[in-house]
N, C-alpha and C positions, 0 to 999 in steps of 0.2 A: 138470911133475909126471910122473915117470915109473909106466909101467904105464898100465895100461886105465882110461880114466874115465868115470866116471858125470855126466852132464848130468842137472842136476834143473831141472824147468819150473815155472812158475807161472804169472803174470800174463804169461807170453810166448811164446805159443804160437805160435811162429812160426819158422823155420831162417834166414831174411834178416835181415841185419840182427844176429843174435844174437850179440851178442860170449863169450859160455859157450860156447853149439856151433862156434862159429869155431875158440875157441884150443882146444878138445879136438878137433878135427877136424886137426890138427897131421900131413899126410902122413907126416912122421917121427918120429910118436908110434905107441903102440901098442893105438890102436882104444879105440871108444868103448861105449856105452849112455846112451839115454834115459829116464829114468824122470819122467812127470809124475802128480803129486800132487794129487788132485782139490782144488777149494777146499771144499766141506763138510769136507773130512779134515783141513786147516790151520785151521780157526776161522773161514772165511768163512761170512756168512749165506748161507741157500739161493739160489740163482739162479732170475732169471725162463725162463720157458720159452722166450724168443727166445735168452736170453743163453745158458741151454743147448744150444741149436740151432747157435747159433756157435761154439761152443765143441766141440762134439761135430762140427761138419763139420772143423773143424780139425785133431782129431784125428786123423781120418780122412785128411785133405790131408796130416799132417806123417807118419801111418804107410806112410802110399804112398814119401813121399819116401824114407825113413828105410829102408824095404824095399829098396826100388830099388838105394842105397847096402849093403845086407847089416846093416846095423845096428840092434841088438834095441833096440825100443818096448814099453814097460810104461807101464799105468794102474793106478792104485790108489785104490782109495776109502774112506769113514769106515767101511765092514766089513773092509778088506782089513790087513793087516800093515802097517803102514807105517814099519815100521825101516829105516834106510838101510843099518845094518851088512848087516841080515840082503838089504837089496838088492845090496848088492856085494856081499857073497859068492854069491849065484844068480845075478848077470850077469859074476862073474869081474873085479871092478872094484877098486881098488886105494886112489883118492881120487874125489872129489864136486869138482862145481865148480856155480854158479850162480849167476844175476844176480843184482844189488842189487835189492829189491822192497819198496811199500809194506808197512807191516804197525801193525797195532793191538795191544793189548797180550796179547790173544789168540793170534794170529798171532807175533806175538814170543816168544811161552811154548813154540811149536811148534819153532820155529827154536833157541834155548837147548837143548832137550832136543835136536835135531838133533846140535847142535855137541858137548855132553856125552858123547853114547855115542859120537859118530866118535871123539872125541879119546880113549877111553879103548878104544877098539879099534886106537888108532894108526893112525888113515884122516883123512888131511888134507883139511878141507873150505872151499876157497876161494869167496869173492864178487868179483866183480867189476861195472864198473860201466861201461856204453859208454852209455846214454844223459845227454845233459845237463840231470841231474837230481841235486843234492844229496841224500841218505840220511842220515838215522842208523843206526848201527851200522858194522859190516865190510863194508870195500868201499865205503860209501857217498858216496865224495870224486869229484866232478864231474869226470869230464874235461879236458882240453883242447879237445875236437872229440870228435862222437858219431863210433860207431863203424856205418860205413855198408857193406853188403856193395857188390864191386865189380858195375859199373852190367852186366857182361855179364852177372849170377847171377840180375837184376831182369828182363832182357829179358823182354816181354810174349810171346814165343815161347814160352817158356821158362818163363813160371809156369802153373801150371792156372787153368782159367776163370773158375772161382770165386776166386780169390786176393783180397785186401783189397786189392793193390797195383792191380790191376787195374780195382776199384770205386772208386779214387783217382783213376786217371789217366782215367777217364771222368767222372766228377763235373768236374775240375780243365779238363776240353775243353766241357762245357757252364757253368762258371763261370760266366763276364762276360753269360749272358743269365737269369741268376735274380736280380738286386736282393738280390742274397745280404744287405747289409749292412739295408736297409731291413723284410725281409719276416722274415727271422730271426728278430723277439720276436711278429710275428702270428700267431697262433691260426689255421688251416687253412691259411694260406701259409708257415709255417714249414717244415715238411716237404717241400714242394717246391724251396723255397730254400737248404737246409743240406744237407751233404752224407751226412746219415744215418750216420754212420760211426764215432758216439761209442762204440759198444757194441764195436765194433773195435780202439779205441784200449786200453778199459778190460781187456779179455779181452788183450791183448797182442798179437793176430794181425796187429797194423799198428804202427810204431813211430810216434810224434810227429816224431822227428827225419825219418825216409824222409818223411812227409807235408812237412814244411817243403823239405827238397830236392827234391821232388817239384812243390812248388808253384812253388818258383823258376822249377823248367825249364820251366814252360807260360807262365810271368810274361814270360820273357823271351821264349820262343817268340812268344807272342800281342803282348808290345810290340814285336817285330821285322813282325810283319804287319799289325801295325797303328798305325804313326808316328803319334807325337804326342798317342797317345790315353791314357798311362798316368795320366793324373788324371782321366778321366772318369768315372762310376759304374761303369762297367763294368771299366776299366783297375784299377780302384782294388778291384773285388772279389778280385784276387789277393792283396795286403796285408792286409787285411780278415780273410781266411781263416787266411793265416799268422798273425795277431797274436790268433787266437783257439786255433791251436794251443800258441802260445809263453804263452798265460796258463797254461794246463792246464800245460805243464812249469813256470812258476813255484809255481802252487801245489800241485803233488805237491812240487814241491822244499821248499814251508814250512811243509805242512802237514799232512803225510805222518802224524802220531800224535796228530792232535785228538781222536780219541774219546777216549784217553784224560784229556780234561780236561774227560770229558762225564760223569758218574759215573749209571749209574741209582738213582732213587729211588723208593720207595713209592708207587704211587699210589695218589687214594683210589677207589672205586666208581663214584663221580659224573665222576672223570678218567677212567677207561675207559671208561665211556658217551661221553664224549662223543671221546674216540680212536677208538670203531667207526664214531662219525657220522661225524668229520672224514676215515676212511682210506678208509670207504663212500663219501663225497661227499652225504653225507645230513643236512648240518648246518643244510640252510632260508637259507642266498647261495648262488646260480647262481653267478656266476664259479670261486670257489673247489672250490665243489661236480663244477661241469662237469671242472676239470681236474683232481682225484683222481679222475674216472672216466675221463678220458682213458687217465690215469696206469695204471689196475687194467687198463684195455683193451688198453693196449697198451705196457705199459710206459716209456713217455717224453714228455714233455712239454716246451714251450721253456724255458729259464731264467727270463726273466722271467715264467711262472707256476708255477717250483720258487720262486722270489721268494714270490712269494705262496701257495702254500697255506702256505709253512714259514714267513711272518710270521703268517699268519691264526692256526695251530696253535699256536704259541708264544705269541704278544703276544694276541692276541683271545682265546682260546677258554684262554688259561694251561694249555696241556698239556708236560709235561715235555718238556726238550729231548730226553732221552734216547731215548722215546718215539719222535718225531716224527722223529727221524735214522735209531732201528732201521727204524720203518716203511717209511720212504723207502729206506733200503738194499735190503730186500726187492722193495719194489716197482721199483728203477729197474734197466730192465735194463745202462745202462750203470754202474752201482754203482761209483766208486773211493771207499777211502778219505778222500784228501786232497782232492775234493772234499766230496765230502756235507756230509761234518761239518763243513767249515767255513763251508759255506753256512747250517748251523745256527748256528754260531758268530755267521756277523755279524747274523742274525735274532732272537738273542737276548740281544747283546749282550758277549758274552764275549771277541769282537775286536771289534779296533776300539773301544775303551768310550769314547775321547774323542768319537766321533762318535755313536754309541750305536747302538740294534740298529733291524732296520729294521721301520717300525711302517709297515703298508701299509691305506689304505682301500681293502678288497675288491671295493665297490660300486664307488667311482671309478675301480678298475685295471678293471673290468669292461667301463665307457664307453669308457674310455681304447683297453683293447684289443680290443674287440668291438662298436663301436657299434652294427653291425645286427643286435645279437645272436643271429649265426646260429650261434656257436659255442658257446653255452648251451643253444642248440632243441636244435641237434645233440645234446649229451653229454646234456639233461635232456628227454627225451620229453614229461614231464611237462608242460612249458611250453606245449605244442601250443593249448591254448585262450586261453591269456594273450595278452591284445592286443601288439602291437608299440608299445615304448614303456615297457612292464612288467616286461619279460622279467627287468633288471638288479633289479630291486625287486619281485617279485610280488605279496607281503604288502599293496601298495598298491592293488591290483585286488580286485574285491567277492568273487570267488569263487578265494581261491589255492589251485591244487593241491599245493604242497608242504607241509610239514611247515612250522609257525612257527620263525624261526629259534632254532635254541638260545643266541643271542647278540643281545642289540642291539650291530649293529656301531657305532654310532656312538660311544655311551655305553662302551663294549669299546675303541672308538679313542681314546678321551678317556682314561679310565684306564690304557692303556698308555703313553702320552707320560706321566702324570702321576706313574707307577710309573718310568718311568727318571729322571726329575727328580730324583725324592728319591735311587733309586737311585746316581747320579751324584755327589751329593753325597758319596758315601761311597766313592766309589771313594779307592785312593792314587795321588799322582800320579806319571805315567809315569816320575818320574827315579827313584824309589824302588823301582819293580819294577826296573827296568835293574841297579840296584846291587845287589838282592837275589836276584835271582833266577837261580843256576849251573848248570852240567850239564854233559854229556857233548856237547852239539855240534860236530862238528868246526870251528865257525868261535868255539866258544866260549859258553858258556850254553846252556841247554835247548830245547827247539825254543818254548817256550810265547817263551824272550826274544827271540829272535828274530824269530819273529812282529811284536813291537813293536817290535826293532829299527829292523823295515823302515815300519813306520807312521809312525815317528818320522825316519825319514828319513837314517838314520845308518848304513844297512847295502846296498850295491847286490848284488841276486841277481838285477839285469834284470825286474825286473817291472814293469808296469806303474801309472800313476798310481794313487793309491787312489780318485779320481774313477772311474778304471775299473774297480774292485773290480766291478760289477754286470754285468761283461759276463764270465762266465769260466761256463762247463761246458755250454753249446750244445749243441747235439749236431752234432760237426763233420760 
C-alpha cells in the first residue's frame, strides 16, 4: 500500500512478533503511525486493575520504542474520537492496516463501521493474520507458519527489563523444577507452578507462537544438558507447557464468537440475589465461595476452579449463562473471548451436548482439591473456629459461622444430571445440525458447525482430544 500507514493495535500490544507493524515498517515504504484503541472504546468489558497495569506498562514500553524510532503513538478512548478517517488525516495517513483479532458481536459492530467510513473516504483498510490461528471475517485464514520477528530483534539485550519475553525465558530456565504439570490445578501451589503469564497472552504483549518457539529452545537446550532425561517429570515439563499454549490457540481458533450464541435473558429478583452471593462468594460452600474470592482478590484462579464456580453458577444455583460469563469477563484479569464463553458453554451444556454440561459436586471438588483445607481458611476467615474436618461442610458443626447455604448441593446435584436427562432427550441429532447448519466460515459453515465438526471428529484444526477439553485456559 502506497503512502503513510496507519497501524491500529488491539489485543497486541506488542512491536515483536507483529506482523501489521512488520509489513508497514517496509524501509521502502513511506513511514508509519500508530494508533491503539483502548478496549472500553471497541465494546470490551471493563478491565481488572492488574490487566490495566499491563496494559498501560505496555504502552508505555511500546511509546518509548515507537519514540526512539520517530514514529507518532496515539491513544484513544470511549471519550476520545475514535474515527479512523478523522485519525489519518491528523497523522497524515493514507490506509489502516491491522491484525486479525477475536471479536464478539459487539466488537464486530465496531469493526463494520470501521470498514464502512474507510471505504467511503477511499482509505483502504487491510487485516492480516501472522498468528496460527483460524478467524472469522477478513484476514482470518491461518497461515502456513506464524510470523516470528527475527531472533536478533528478541535478543535479551536488546528488550527492556520488563518485556513479556523476558518473563518467559525466565519462567521457561526455572521450568523442570516446579511439577509444573502436577501442581497446576492445586489451589496455593498453582501459582508457583505456572507461569503466570495468561494475562500477557490475553492483553497481546506476548504472542502464543514466540511462547511455543521459546519453549523449544530451552526444551532442547535443557535435553542437551541433560541426556536421557527428556521423559522424566521434569524433562516432560517442557511438552506440558507447550501443549497448554497450543490448546489456547486451538480454541481462540474455534471459538473465537461463542458469546454470541449466549443471548441475555431476564432475570428474575431471586436470580440476582443469588448472582451477588455467587460473584461475592457468599453463597454458604467453602470451595466455591473461597475461589470467587480468590477470584475478586486477585483476579485469577486455576482452571480447574474456573471449572467449578461456572458449574456451581449454572447447574446448581440455575443462574443464566449469560450472567455468569459477563461476571467472569469482568472479573478475570486475563479475559479472552474464546475462552470464557466457552468454558461456559461446556458448563452448561451448549457444547458438547452429546457428552452434556459439566455438573460438578462442589463439596467433593473441595476434598479433592483441598484436603487440608487450608485453601478455604485462607479465602473464608470465617472458617477460623470450625474444627478441621468441617471446613468442606461447615453446616455440619454445631455452631456454623457462615450463612446456610442458599442451595442443598446435593439435592442441586441431583436435579442437575436429572435436568440434562430429559434435556438430552430433546436434543437433534448431531448429523442433523451438520446438514442444517451454514455460514460464512472460511472452511465452510458457521463457527457454531464447526464447533461440532470437530467433536464429531470429522474436521482436523490440531486440537486436542476432547478427553482434553478440561485442561485449556491455565494461566500459562
Amino acid at each position: 500500500m502506497p503512502g503513510k500507514i496507519l497501524v491500529l493495535l488491539a489485543e497486541d500490544l506488542r512491536l515483536e512478533d507483529n506482523l501489521a507493524f512488520a509489513l508497514a515498517s517496509d524501509p521502502n515504504g513511506d513511514g508509519l503511525a500508530v494508533l491503539r484503541i483502548l478496549p472500553e472504546a471497541r465494546g470490551r468489558p471493563l478491565r481488572t486493575q492488574h490487566r490495566r497495569e499491563i496494559e498501560d506498562a505496555a504502552e508505555i514500553r511500546l511509546g518509548k520504542q515507537l519514540g526512539d524510532r520517530g514514529i507518532a503513538f496515539e491513544i484513544v478512548g470511549p471519550e476520545d474520537d475514535i474515527s479512523l478517517v478523522q485519525a489519518c488525516r491528523r497523522l497524515g495517513c493514507t490506509s489502516v492496516i491491522r491484525n486479525a483479532v477475536d471479536g464478539m458481536a459487539i466488537e464486530n459492530a465496531y469493526r463494520w463501521e470501521w470498514e464502512r467510513e474507510l471505504a467511503a473516504a477511499n482509505i483502504p483498510f487491510l487485516t492480516v493474520n501472522g498468528e496460527m490461528i483460524r478467524r472469522l471475517g477478513p484476514g482470518g485464514a491461518k497461515p502456513d507458519r506464524p510470523f516470528l520477528s527475527d531472533d536478533r530483534e528478541v535478543e535479551s539485550d536488546r528488550l527492556p527489563d520488563d518485556h513479556p519475553i523476558l518473563l518467559l525465558r525466565a519462567f521457561l530456565l526455572a521450568l523442570p523444577d516446579r511439577n509444573y504439570l502436577a501442581d497446576m490445578w492445586i489451589p496455593g501451589r498453582d501459582r508457583t507452578s505456572s507461569s503466570q503469564l495468561s494475562t500477557h497472552f490475553a492483553a497481546g504483549t506476548l504472542s502464543s507462537d514466540r511462547a511455543t518457539w521459546e519453549t523449544i529452545k530451552a526444551e532442547r537446550a535443557w535435553n542437551a544438558a541433560n541426556l536421557g532425561q527428556s521423559r522424566t517429570p521434569e524433562g516432560a515439563s517442557f511438552r506440558h507447557f507447550r501443549s497448554r499454549v497450543s490448546m489456547r490457540t486451538g480454541f481462540l481458533t474455534t471459538f473465537s464468537r461463542y458469546q454470541d450464541t449466549t443471548p441475555p435473558l431476564a432475570s428474575t429478583p431471586a436470580q440476582m440475589e443469588r448472582v451477588r452471593a455467587w460473584r461475592d462468594g457468599r453463597t454458604g460452600i467453602p470451595m466455591p465461595d473461597a475461589a470467587m474470592r480468590e477470584l475478586a482478590g486477585t483476579g485469577w484462579i486455576n482452571f480447574r476452579l474456573r471449572q467449578l464456580v461456572t458449574s456451581y453458577g449454572v447447574q446448581l444455583l440455575q443462574l443464566p449463562a449469560a450472567e455468569v460469563g459477563g461476571a467472569l469477563a469482568e472479573m478475570f484479569d486475563d479475559y479472552e473471548p474464546g475462552i470464557t464463553w466457552p468454558q461456559v458453554g461446556l458448563n452448561d451444556g451448549t457444547i458438547m451436548q452429546d457428552r452434556g454440561p459439566r455438573i460438578l459436586n462442589p463439596v467433593k471438588q473441595g476434598r479433592d482439591l483441598d484436603p487440608s483445607e487450608t485453601y478455604v481458611r485462607r479465602w473464608i476467615p470465617e472458617l477460623e473456629p470450625v474444627p478441621v474436618g468441617f471446613g468442606h461442610e461447615p453446616w455440619l458443626w454445631l455452631d456454623n459461622p457462615l450463612p446456610a447455604p442458599i442451595v442443598d448441593h446435593k439435592a442441586a446435584f441431583r436435579d442437575a444430571r436429572a435436568r440434562w436427562g430429559n434435556q438430552k432427550q430433546r436434543l437433534r441429532p448431531r448429523e442433523d445440525v451438520l446438514l442444517t447448519h451454514g455460514g460464512d466460515h472460511p472452511e465452510g459453515g458457521s463457527m457454531q458447525m464447526v464447533t461440532i465438526r470437530i467433536l464429531a471428529g470429522t474436521m482436523d484444526l490440531q486440537l486436542p482430544s476432547v478427553l482434553k477439553f478440561d485442561r485449556f485456559g491455565e494461566r500459562r
